[in-house]
N, C-alpha and C positions, 0 to 999 in steps of 0.2 A: 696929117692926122687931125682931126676933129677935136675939136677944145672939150674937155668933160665940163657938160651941163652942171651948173650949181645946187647943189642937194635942197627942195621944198622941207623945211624941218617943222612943218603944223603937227600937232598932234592928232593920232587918226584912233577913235575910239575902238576897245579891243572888244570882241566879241567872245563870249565862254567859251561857246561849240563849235568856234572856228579853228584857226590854226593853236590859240593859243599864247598867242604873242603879240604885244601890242610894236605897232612900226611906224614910220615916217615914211610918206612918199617920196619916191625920188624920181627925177625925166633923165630923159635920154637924151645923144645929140638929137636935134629938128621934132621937139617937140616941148611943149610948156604946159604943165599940170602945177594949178594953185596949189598952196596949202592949207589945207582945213584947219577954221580957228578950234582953240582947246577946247573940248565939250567935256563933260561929266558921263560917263556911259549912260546908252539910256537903260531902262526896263526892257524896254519892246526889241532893242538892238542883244539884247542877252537867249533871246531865243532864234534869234535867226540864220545861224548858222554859215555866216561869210567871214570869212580872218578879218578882213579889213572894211569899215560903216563907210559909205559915200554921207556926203550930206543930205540930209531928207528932203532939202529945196529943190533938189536937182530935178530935171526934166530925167523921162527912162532913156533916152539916148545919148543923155551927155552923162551919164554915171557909171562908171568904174567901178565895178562890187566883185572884188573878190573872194569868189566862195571857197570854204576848206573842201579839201582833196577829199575830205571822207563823206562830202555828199557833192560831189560832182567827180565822179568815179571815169571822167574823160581828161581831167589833170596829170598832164604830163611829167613827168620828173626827171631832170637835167640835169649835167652838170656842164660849165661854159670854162672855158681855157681862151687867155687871149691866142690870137692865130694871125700868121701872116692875112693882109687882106688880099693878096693875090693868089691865095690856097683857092682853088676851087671848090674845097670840100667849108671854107671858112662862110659865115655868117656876119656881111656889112651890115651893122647894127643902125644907119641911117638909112636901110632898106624897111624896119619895119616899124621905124621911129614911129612915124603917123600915127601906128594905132595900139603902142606899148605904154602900159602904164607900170611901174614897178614900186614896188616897197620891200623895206627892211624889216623884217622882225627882231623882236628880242634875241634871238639867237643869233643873230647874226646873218641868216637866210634870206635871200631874195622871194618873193613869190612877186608873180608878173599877170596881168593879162594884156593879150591883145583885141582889142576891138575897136567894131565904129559905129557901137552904140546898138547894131540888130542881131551881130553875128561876134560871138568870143571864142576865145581857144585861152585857158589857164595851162600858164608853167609853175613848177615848184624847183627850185634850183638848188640843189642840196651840196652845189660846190663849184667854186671860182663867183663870177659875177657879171652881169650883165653889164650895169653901169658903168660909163667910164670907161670902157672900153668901144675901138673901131671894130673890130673884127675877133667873132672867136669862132674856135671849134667847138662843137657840141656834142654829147652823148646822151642817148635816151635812154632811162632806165624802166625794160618792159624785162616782167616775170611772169610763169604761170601759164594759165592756156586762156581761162575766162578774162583775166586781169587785163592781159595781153590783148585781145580781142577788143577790149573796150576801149583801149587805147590808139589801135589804129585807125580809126575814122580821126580823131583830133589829130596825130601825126601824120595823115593825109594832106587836112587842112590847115597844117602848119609850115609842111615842106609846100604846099599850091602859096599859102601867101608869101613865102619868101622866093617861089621862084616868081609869082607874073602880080604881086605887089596889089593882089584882089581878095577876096574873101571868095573862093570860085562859088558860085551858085549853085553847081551840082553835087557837092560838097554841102549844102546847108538847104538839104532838102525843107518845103515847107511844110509847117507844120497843122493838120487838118484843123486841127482843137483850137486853134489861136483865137475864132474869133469867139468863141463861145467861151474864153478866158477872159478875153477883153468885158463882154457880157459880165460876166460874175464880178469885175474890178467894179463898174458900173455899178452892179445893182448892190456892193456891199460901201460903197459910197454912199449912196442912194439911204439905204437903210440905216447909215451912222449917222445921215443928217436928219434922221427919222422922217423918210419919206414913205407913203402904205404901197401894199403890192399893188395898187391899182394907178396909182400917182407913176410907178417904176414901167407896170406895162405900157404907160403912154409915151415913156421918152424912150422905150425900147421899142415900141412895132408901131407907135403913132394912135392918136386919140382917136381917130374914125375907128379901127378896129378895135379898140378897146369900146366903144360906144356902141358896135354890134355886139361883140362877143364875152364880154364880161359876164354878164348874168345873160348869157342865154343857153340852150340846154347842153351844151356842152363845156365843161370845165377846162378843157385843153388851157387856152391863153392861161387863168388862171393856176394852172397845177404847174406851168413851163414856171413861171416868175418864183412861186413856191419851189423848185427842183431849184433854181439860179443862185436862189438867195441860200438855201440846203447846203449848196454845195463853195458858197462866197465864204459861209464863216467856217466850213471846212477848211476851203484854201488857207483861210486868215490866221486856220488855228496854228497853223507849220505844214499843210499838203501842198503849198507850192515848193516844198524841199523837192518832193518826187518828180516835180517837171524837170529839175539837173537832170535824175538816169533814165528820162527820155532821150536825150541827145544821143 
């Protein structure tokens, strides 16, 4: 049996609109997740709506943000039972170590994600426990018809990662909007360092085109950078909640 991983006990700052519950992270066997030093909540962490803050240092690939169930409506809900590891219907927890991160809340509740930084699938585990355990059996708790529904695409690509140890690709269709979100991070960057719409078009389409097209008789370049930056301090205001029930 696999030695249970040492519990990370940093303090991880609570969010209002998330779970509700401030927790400690914890790893699993074959995997190592620091502990975040104590911080004070922030302001800007009170509106965002994840149970659990990453560090703001962090790169978007190396951060573990888990969001509450009640705005990523593809949160699964479990309960884990340890199990023989020779059950075939059992779950070897050093199958999906790599890409599990998990925390305690105040309640005692696990809430987990798995990812690798492009692709996530959240559990909320309302009984038994992940950690610490080799092997368990799992039960997924789906109700309703619409609830139900939004639930089967994450428990697709939950049963793909634990059977072939991928994030499958077809499974995680792409997404069209991506780079035009990328665009609006940029240009509300851009605008907090107080850079002007015309300063923004040149690092987004290049300065030849801006050198034709800015003042000439067509406003197009300029009306796009004006729509970018429109819809940057929308995102900023809380409309990146609604990218979760795209998924």
């Amino acid at each position: 049996m696999l030695p249970r991983t040492p519990v990370c006990s940093g303090s991880i700052a609570q969010a209002s609109c998330g779970s509700g519950c401030a927790g400690t992270q914890t790893t699993l066997p074959g995997t190592y997740r620091r502990a975040l030093p104590r911080a004070a909540p922030s302001r800007h962490l009170s509106h965002g709506g994840f149970s659990f803050a990453e560090h703001p240092g962090l790169a978007a690939p190396d951060a573990r943000i888990l969001w509450s169930a009640a705005l990523d409506p593809g949160t699964l809900t479990i309960t884990a039972r340890p199990a023989d590891p020779g059950d075939p219907d059992s779950l070897l927890l050093a199958h999906i170590a790599p890409w599990l991160t998990c925390v305690e809340g105040a309640d005692g509740f696990e809430h987990a994600v798995l990812s690798d930084g492009w692709h996530h699938i959240r559990l909320d585990v309302t009984g038994g426990r992940l950690s610490g355990q080799q092997a368990v059996h799992l039960h997924y708790r789906l109700h309703g018809l619409s609830s139900a529904r939004s639930r089967m695409l994450p428990l697709r690509r939950f049963l793909g990662l634990c059977q072939h140890r991928r994030f499958g690709p077809s499974l995680f269709p792409r997404e069209p909007q991506t780079l035009r979100w990328l665009e609006m991070l940029r240009v509300h960057d851009a605008v907090q360092d107080g850079a002007s719409h015309r300063e923004i078009a040149g690092a987004l389409f290049g300065e030849a085109r801006v050198d034709s097209d800015w003042n000439g008789n067509s406003d197009s370049l300029r009306s796009r950078v004006r729509r970018l930056a429109r819809d940057a301090r929308a995102m900023a205001a809380g409309g990146y909640r609604n990218l979760l029930r795209r998924r």
